[in-house]
One Martini backbone bead per residue (centre of mass of N, CA, C, O) as a GRO file, in nm:
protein
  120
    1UNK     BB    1   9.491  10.394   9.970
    2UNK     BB    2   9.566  10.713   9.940
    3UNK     BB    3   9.332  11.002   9.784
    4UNK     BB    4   9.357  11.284   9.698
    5UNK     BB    5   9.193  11.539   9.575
    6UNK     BB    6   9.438  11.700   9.405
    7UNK     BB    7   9.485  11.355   9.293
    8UNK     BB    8   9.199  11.373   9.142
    9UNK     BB    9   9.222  11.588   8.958
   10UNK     BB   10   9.414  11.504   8.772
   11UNK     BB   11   9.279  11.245   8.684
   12UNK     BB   12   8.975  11.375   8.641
   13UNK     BB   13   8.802  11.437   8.885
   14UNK     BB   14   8.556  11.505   9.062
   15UNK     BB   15   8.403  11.566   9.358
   16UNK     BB   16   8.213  11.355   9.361
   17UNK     BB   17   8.395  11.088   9.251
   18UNK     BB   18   8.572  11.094   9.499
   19UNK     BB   19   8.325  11.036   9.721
   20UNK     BB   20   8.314  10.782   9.608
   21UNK     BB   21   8.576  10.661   9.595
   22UNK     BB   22   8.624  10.709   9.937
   23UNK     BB   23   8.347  10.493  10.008
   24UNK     BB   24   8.453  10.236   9.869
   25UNK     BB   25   8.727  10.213   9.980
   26UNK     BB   26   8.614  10.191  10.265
   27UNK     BB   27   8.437   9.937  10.219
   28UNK     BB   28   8.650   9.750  10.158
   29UNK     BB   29   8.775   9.781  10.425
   30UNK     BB   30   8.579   9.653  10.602
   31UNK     BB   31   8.512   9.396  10.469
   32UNK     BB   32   8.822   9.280  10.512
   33UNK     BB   33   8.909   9.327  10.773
   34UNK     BB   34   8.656   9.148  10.919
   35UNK     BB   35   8.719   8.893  10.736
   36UNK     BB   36   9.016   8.860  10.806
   37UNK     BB   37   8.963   8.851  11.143
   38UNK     BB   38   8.767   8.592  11.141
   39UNK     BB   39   8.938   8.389  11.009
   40UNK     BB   40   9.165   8.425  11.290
   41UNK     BB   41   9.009   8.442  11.539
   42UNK     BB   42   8.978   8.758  11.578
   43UNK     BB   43   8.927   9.030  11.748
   44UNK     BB   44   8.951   9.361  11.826
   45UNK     BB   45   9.116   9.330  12.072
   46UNK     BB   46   9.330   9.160  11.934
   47UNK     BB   47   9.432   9.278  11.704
   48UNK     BB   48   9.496   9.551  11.858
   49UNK     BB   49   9.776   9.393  12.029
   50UNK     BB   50   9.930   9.343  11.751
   51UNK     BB   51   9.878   9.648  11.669
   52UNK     BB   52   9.951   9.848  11.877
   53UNK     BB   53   9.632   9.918  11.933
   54UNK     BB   54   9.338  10.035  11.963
   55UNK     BB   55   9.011   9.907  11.991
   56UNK     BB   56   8.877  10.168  11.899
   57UNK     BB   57   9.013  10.159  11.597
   58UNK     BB   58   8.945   9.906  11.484
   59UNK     BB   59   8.620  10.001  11.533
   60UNK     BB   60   8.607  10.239  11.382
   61UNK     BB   61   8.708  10.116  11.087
   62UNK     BB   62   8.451   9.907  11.066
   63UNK     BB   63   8.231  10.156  11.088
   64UNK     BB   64   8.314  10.418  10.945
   65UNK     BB   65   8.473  10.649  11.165
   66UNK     BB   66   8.769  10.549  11.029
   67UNK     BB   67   9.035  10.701  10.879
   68UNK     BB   68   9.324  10.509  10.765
   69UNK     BB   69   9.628  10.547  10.768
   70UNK     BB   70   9.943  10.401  10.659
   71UNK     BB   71  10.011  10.349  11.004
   72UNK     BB   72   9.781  10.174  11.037
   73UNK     BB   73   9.784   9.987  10.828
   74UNK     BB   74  10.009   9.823  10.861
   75UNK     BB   75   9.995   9.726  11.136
   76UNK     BB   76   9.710   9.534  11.038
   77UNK     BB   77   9.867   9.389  10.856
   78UNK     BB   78  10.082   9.247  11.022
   79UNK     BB   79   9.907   9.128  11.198
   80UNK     BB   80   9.760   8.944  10.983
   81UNK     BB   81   9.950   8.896  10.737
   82UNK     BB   82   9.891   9.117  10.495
   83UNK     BB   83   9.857   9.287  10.282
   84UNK     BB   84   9.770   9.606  10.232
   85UNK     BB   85   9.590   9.511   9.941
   86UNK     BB   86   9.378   9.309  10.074
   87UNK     BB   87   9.206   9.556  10.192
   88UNK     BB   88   9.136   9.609   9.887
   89UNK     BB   89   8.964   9.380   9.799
   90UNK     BB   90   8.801   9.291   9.504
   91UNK     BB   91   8.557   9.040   9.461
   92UNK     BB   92   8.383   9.104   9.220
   93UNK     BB   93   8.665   9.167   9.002
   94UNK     BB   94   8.916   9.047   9.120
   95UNK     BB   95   9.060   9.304   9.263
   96UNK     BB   96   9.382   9.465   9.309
   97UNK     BB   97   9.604   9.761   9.361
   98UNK     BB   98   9.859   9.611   9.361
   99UNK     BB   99   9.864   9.610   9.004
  100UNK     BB  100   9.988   9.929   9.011
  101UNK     BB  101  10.182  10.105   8.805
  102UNK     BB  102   9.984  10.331   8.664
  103UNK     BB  103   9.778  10.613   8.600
  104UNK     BB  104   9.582  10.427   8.433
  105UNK     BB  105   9.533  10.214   8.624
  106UNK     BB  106   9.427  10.389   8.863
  107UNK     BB  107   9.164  10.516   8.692
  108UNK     BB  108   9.046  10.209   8.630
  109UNK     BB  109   9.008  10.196   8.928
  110UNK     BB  110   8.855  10.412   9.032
  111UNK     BB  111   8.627  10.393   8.827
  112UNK     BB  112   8.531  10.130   8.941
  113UNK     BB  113   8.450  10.263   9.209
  114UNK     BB  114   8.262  10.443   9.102
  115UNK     BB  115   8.054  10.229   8.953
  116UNK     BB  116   7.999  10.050   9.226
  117UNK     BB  117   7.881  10.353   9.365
  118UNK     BB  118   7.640  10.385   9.159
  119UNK     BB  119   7.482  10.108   9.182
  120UNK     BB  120   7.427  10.111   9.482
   0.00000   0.00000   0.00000
């Protein structure tokens, strides 16, 4: 799920509230692809071979040195075989925005993230 800024203003978001939400959104795809590529017993570099990207990318995106775009984020949910949603799933809240229907929906996800983006 990416958010530009201009998208979150229009829900009402301030410019500090966008950066917890793209920080928190960004924290919860390393926690999830991390625990997904380990659960499948694969490395940066299989995992890399699978989605036919270098393991560079794999690993800046672990480290939190790169946002990938949507056709990055593909490539690595089909390589694992799981939906796009669930690399960003919280497990604290149990909740994924694969739920998202509306954007009422997306602001409440929002402000989740951004709540627990301030709790930390």
């Amino acid at each position: 799920m990416r958010i530009r800024y201009a998208d979150s203003m229009m829900l009402g978001f301030s410019f500090v509230e966008y950066l917890y939400i793209m920080r928190s959104a960004q924290e919860l795809l390393i926690e999830n692809l991390r625990a997904i590529r380990l659960s499948q017993n694969l490395t940066q570099v299989q995992l890399a071979e699978k989605a036919d990207l270098s393991n560079t990318i794999i690993g800046d995106i672990e480290q939190g040195r790169r946002r990938p775009g949507l056709q990055t984020l593909e490539k690595i949910a089909n390589a694992l075989n799981v939906p796009i949603a669930q690399l960003f799933y919280d497990s604290q809240s149990n909740y994924t925005p694969a739920g998202i229907e509306n954007k009422e929906e997306l602001r409440a996800f929002l402000y989740r993230l951004v709540d627990k983006a301030i709790d930390e």
